[in-house]
C-alpha positions, 0 to 999 in steps of 0.5 A: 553484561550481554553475551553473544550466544554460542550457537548464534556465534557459530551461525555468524561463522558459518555464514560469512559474517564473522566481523559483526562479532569483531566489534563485540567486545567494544560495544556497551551493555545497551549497544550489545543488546541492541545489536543482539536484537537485530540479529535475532530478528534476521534470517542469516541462511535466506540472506546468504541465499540471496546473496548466492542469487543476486545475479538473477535478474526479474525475466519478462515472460516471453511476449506471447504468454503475455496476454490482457487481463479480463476486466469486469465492469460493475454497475447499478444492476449488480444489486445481488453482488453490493447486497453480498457485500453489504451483508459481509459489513454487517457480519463483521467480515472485513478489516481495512488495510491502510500502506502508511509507511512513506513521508511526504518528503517529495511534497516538502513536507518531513511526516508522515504522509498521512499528516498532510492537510489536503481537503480543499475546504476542510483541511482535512489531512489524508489520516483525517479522510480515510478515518471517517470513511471507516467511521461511516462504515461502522455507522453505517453497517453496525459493526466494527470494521478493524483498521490496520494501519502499516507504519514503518520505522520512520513514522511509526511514534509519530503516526501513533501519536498523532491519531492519540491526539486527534482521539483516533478520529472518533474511532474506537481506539482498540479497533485500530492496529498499528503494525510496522513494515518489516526491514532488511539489512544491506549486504556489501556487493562483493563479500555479502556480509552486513553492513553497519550504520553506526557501531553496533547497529546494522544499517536497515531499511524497508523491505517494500511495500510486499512487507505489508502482508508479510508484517501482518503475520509475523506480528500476530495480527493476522490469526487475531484477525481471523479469530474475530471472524474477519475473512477479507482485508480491503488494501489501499494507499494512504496517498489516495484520498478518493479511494472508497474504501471497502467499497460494498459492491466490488467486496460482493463482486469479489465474494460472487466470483469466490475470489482470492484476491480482487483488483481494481483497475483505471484504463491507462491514459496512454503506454507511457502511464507511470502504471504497473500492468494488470496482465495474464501469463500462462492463466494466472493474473500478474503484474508487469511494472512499467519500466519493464514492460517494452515500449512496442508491447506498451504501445500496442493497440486492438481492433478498436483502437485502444491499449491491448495492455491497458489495465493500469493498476492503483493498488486497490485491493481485496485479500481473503485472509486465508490465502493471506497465511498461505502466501505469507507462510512457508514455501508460498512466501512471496520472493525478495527483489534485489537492488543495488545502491550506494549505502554509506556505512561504517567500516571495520576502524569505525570510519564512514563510507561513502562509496561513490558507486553502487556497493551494496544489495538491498531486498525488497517484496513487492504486493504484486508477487502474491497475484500469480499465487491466487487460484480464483480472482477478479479485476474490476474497472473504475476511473481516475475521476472517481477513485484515484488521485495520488498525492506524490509530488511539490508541483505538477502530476500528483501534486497537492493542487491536482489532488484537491481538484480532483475532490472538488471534481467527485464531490461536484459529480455527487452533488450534479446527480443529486440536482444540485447547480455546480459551477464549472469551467469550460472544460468540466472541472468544478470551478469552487473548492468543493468537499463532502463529508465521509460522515455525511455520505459516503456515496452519490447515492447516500448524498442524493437522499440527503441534501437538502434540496435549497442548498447553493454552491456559489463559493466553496463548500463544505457539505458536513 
């Protein structure tokens, strides 16, 4: 039998949360263990904190601090920063973060999104692509390059499970880290005490997608990282197959400039871009989302004519680990968001809830909150054309057809600057379903010494 210790008991009491222990005496061995899991993982003072400050409310900068961020813009005569990238590779340097954690529920599909088959000839599923991008590295720099794969609860067996089925994609399996996102309870609106799910399980959820850099510490990877000598962490989203991945010349750029953290950046295609803002607030880089910056500020224009605030971010990073454990780690901890939604749960007879308003506060991070904490940092541009395809939705904007033009598009432009023939509509777009193989080449440049030369695209083409 499993008792509730006294000094946790004392805690409850103290903190307002006396009916978690009311249920106790009903629960069996396994639920009282369970539950008693779940309440050690908590930090019950911070929660009563953040009830305490739930009123408070994200405040825009006042509009003058509010200022565009310089951008950076890296080209071909940047050689001595891709060789500073390169050389890092080669020294073992950099691990590979991936976000995993969301289900293709929007695109009809219950798994992981990382599941979903996207590569317009190959059927490749994102995990696929990003997998052999990693892989490429490695064969290409002769060292491992540690890949963090962020789960959550609800795709963490399921995502394990796949890359054991497909044998990690030829990766070495104890160079991939699975980890899973961290979790917050919900508080009742009114009296803050927790909220349950089932009896003797407290209704949890995750603690946004910030809970990656925290879940990289907690779990320990973090100083296993650092004690195998890696010193930059490359962040990307699972839903953007065209990402390159630990990309040598802006990791040298971000090594150049002795940055903490770096950030690429696309021009937005106009104010309502569904976009956070890469801006500077007294000196230091930020993030505004969209739905909080005004629309006047959003639409304003500079001398030439384009967006004043116009760096819209596709949430590609690079993090140093050491400025990873200083934000990550006591008084530097990133802030939790408050949300208030409708959480069905049940009461204290048993009985399921489901309130008809908003009833409960939930907590999230946000990645973009550690921006503001980084002393040195840089913002590199690039394009939607070249790195950023999201796959979102069913139909439409970011939908599984969008995506798969957008790889027949980049692997169209490889192949024209390598002086290959590409079919092409009238407006630019390739007209065959095109793909290359990460295992092939990972670049243009890559592609163009190796092609053989006859090749003919008349139909779609896989280049492997």
């Amino acid at each position: 039998m499993h008792d509730l210790p006294e000094d946790l008991k004392r805690r409850l009491h103290q903190l307002g949360q006396p009916h978690v222990i009311a249920c106790w005496d009903a629960l069996g061995p396994e639920e009282r263990l369970a539950l008693l899991d779940q309440l050690r993982a908590l930090d019950l003072e911070l929660l009563h904190r953040l009830h305490q400050q739930m009123d408070q409310t994200f405040a825009l900068p006042a509009r003058e601090k509010i200022q565009p961020a310089p951008i950076t813009r890296l080209t071909t005569a940047h050689a001595r920063e891709r060789t500073l990238g390169e050389d890092a590779l080669r020294r073992g340097e950099v691990a590979v973060l991936m976000v995993a954690g969301g289900q293709g529920s929007r695109l009809g599909f219950e798994h992981p999104k990382g599941m979903f088959a996207i590569g317009p000839v190959s059927s490749h599923c994102l995990f696929q692509i990003h997998a052999e991008k990693v892989l490429a590295l490695r064969r290409r720099f002769g060292k491992p390059v540690p890949f963090l794969i962020m789960t959550s609860p609800a795709t963490h067996a399921e995502t394990v499970e796949f890359f054991k089925q497909h044998d990690s994609f030829g990766l070495p399996a104890d160079e991939i880290h699975f980890f899973q996102q961290g979790t917050m309870p919900a508080l009742d609106h009114a009296t803050g005490q927790l909220l349950f799910e089932a009896p003797g399980r407290l209704f949890l959820g995750p603690n946004g997608h910030g809970g990656t850099l925290t879940a990289l510490t907690d779990c320990g990877l973090l100083d296993r990282l650092r004690g195998h000598g890696i010193k930059h962490i490359f962040y990307f989203q699972v839903d953007n197959p065209l990402g390159k991945i630990a990309d040598p010349l802006f990791l040298g750029h971000h090594l150049a400039e002795r940055a903490e953290v770096s950030s690429k950046i696309i021009p937005k295609d106009g104010p309502a871009d569904r976009l956070g803002n890469l801006v500077m607030v007294d000196g230091r880089c930020t993030m505004i989302e969209y739905s909080d910056l005004p629309e006047d500020l959003a639409r304003e224009t500079d001398a030439e004519g384009n967006l004043r605030l116009r760096a819209g971010s596709p949430a590609i990073h690079i993090f140093d680990v050491a400025f990873l454990e200083r934000v990550t780690r006591g008084e530097t901890r990133m802030p939790y968001h408050v949300a208030h939604k409708k959480v069905p749960h049940m009461d204290a007879t048993g009985t399921l809830v489901k309130p008809g308003r908003e009833n409960a506060l939930k907590f999230e991070l946000f990645i973009f909150d550690v921006l503001p904490f980084a002393d040195r940092w840089t913002v590199v541009e690039t394009s939607r054309r070249e790195e950023f395809a999201p796959l979102k939705n069913a139909t439409g904007a970011d939908s599984p057809e969008r995506v798969r033009q957008a790889i027949s598009d980049l692997a169209g432009d490889w192949l024209s600057q390598a002086n290959m023939t590409v079919p092409r509509r009238a407006d630019g777009s390739v007209a065959v379903p095109l793909e290359i193989s990460p295992l092939y080449a990972l670049d243009a440049d890559e592609l163009k010494a190796k092609v053989n030369p006859t090749l003919r695209i008349e139909g779609p083409t896989y280049v492997v």
